[in-house]
ZAMARGU-4260 file (C-alpha; in steps of 0.2 Angstrom, whole numbers, plus 5000, padded with zeros to 4 digits):
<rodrens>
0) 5108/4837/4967 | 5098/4826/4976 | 5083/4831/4987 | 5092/4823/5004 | 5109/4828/4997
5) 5099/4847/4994 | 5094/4847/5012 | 5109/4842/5019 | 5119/4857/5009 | 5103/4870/5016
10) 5108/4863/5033 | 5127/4866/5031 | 5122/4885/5029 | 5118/4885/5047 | 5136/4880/5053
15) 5146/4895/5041 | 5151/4911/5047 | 5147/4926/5040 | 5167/4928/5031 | 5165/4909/5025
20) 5147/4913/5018 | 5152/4928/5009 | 5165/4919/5000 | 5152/4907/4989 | 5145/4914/4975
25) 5130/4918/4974 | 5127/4900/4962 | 5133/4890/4971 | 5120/4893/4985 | 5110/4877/4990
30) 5093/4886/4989 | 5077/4886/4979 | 5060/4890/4982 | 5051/4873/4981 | 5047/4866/4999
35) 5052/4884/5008 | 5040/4900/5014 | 5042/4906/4997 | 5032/4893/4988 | 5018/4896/5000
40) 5018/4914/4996 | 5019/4911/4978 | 5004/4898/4980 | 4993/4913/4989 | 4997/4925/4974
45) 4991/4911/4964 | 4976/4910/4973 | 4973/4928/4974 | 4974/4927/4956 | 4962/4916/4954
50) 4949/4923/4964 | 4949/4938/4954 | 4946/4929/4939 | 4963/4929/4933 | 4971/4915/4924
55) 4987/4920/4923 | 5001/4916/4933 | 5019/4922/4934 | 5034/4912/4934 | 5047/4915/4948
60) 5063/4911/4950 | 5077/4915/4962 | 5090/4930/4959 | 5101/4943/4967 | 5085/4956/4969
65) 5068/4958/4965 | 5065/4963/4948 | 5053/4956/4931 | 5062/4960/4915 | 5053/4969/4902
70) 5044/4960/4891 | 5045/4942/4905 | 5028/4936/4910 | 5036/4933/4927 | 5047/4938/4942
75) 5064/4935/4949 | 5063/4932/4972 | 5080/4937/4980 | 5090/4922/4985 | 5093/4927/5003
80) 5073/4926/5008 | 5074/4905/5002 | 5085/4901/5019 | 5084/4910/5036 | 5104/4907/5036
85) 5104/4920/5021 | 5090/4933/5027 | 5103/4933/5044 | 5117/4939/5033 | 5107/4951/5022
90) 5101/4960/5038 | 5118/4962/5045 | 5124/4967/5028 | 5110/4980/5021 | 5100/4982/5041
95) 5084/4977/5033 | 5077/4961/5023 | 5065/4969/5010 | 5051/4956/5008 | 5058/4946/5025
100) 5038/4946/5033 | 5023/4938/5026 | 5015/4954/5024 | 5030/4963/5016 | 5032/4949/5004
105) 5016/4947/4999 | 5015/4966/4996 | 5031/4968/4983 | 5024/4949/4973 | 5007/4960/4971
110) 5017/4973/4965 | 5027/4961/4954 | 5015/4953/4946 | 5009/4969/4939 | 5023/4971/4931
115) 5022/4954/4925 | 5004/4955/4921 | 5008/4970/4909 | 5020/4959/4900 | 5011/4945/4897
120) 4995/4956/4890 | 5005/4974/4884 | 4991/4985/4894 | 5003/4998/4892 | 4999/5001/4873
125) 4978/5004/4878 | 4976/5025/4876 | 4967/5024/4892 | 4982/5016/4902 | 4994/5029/4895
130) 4980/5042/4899 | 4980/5037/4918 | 4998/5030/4920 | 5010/5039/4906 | 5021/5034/4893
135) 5029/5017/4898 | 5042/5021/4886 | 5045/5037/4898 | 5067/5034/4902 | 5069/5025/4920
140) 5075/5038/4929 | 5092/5035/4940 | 5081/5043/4955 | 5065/5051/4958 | 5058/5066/4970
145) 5042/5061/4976 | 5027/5075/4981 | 5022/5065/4999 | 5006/5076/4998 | 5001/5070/4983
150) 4982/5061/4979 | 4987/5056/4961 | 4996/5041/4967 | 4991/5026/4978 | 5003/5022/4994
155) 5009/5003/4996 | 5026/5002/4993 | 5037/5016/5006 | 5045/5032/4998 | 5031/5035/4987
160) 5037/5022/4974 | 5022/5024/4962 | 5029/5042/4960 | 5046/5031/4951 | 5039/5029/4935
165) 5022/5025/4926 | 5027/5006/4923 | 5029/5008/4947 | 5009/5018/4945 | 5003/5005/4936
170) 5011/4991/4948 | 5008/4999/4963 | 4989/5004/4959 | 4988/4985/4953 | 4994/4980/4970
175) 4982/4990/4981 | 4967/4983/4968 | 4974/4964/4972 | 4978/4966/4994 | 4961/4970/4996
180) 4940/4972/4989 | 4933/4984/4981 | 4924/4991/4993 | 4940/4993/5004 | 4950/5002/4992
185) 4936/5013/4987 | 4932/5019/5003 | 4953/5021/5007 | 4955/5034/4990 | 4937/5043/4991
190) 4941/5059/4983 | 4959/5056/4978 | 4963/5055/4960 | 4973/5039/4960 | 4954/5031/4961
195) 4952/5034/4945 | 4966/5020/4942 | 4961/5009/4955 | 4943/5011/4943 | 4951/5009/4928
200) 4963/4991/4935 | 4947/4986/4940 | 4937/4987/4924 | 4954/4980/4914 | 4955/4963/4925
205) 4938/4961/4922 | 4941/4963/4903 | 4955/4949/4904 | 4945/4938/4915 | 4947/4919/4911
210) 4958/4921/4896 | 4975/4916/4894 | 4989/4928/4890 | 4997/4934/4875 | 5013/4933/4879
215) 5017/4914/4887 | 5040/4917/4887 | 5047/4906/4899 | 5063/4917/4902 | 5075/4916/4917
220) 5084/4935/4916 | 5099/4932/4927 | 5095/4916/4940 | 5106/4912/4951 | 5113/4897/4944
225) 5123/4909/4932 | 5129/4923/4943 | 5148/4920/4947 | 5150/4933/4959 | 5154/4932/4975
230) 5142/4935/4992 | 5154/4949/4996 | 5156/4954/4979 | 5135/4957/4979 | 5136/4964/4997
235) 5149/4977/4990 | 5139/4983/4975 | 5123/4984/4986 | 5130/4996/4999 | 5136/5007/4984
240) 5119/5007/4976 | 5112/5015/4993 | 5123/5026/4997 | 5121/5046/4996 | 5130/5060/4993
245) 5129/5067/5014 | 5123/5083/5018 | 5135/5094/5026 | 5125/5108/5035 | 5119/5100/5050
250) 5135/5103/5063 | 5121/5119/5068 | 5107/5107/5071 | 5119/5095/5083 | 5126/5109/5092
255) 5108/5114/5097 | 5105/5097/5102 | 5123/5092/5110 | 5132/5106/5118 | 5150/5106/5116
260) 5163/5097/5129 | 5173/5112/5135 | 5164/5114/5153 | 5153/5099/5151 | 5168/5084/5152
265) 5156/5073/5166 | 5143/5072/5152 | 5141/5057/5140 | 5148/5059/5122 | 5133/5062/5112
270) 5143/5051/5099 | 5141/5035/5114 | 5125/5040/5114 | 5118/5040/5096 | 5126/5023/5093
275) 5116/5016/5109 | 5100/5021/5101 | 5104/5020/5081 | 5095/5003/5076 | 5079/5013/5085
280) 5084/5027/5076 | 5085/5020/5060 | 5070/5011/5059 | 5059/5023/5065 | 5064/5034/5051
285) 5062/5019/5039 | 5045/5014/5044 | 5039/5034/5042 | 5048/5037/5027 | 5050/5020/5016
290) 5069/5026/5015 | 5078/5010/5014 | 5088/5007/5031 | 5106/5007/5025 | 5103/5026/5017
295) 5097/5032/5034 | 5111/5025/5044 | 5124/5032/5033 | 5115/5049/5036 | 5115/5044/5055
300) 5134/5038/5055 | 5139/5056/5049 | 5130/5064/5062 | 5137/5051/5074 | 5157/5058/5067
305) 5150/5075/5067 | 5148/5073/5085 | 5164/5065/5090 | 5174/5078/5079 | 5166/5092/5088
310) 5167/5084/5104 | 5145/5085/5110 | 5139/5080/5125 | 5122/5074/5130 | 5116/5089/5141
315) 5098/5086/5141 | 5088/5069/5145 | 5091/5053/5135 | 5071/5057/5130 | 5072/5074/5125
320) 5089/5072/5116 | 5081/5054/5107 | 5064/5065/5102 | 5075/5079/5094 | 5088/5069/5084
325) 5074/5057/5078 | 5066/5074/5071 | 5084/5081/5064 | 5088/5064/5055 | 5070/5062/5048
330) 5071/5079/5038 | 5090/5074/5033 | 5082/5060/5026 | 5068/5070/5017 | 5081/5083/5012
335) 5090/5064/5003 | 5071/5060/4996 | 5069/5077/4989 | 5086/5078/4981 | 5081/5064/4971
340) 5082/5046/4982 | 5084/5030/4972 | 5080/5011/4977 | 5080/4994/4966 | 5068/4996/4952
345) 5055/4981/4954
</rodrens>
């Protein structure tokens, strides 16, 4: 396809609505990264790169997710951040774009070309990697409980995600070491263990400094070009990855906050009333937790049905009754962390 034909096909995204757009599949979306935002970032990774005296430079291409296949020098982008048509959807689809700032996409491409970085020179075999991180060849686990207290581990990514796996230590500690200087991170994890990491990346950059990488594969693991499914096919699987099993021990906790209806008819539904505040809800939980924000509001949706079906009425202030629930669904969303919370491997 031509570059004017190209645009004109980006352009026609504008004018589909959300049930036409969720009928293409996902290849036969007119996107790619060249001439977007996305290039621009991938250019500043580059440079970042390069000023740390690395010659290496990932490959990226556009797929469902983020993600960089083992043993692949590079990294896959998610389609729906190369047009503004697309991140529109994927919010109204899944409440959040992951990566959809400048900060938050910069911060998951650090964390990508880690992974990326490990491929292309095999770190993971050195003793003193597996030492510091663990064995690579550890299994992926299908979730992961996270100790929030915990020093061992730097924070970049929410939920705790270096806590995932050694292969998201390792990615997550090579992260922090790229965002910022030495004298930055150093001073940020004085006295915690995970500074022996941040160290130990440090003095392995340094070791690879100017050369070129092992490992040179080219591979494209699952573009777009070849995925047949359909938008609302992706949309399907995605909500199905995020959902949890929902506790069921909280109609205590909302009778506390909601009194029941039978001499208190005048007073709002507490159900009206968690759905006039649920977006704030849910992203105030996702910004202290890392929880993506489709979990939360499934968590927040039972509530909101627990209300209804026990008929709760809004007895207190909108303030009061807004500070407690915002407690109550922050620790059902721990309770969801603790019991072992899952999110796309990267």
């Amino acid at each position: 396809m031509g570059s004017a034909a190209t645009a004109r096909a980006r352009i026609a995204l504008e004018r589909l609505t959300d049930d036409e757009l969720l009928e293409f599949r996902l290849c036969d979306l007119p996107v790619r990264i060249e001439g977007t935002h996305l290039e621009d970032r991938v250019e500043q990774l580059y440079a970042e790169l390069e000023e740390r005296g690395l010659r290496f430079r990932p490959h990226v291409w556009l797929s469902e997710e983020w993600f960089s296949p083992d043993g692949v020098p590079g990294f896959a982008i998610p389609f729906y951040l190369a047009h503004p048509r697309l991140m529109r959807l994927e919010r109204r689809q899944m409440l959040e774009v992951e990566g959809g700032t400048a900060k938050e996409c910069m911060g998951i491409m650090r964390h990508e070309s880690a992974h990326a970085l490990d491929n292309a020179f095999r770190f993971r075999s050195r003793r003193r990697w597996r030492e510091l991180f663990g064995l690579f060849s550890q299994p992926y686990p299908q979730s992961y409980q996270p100790e929030p207290t915990s020093r061992a581990f730097v924070l970049h990514l929410g939920a705790w995600y270096a806590q995932a796996h050694p292969a998201e230590d390792f990615a997550e500690t090579f992260a922090v070491w790229l965002a910022s200087p030495p004298s930055r991170w150093r001073r940020r994890y004085m006295g915690w263990a995970a500074l022996q990491k941040l160290e130990y990346v440090n003095r392995m950059a340094e070791g690879v400094a100017g050369l070129a990488p092992k490992n040179r594969r080219r591979d494209l693991v699952r573009p777009l070009a070849e995925l047949k499914m359909t938008l609302r096919e992706h949309y399907r699987r995605k909500r199905e990855y995020y959902a949890v099993g929902l506790p069921t021990n909280y109609d205590r906790d909302l009778k506390r906050i909601f009194p029941a209806a039978s001499r208190n008819e005048g007073l709002q539904a507490a159900s009206g009333f968690l759905r006039s505040i649920r977006r704030e809800l849910v992203q105030a939980v996702a910004e202290g937790t890392g929880v993506h924000q489709y979990t939360i509001d499934q968590i927040l949706l039972k509530m909101i049905d627990r209300c209804k079906v026990m008929r709760l009425r809004l007895a207190a202030t909108e303030e009061q009754a807004g500070r407690r629930v915002l407690v109550m669904l922050t620790v059902q969303t721990s309770n969801v962390i603790h019991t072992g919370y899952h999110r796309i491997a990267l």
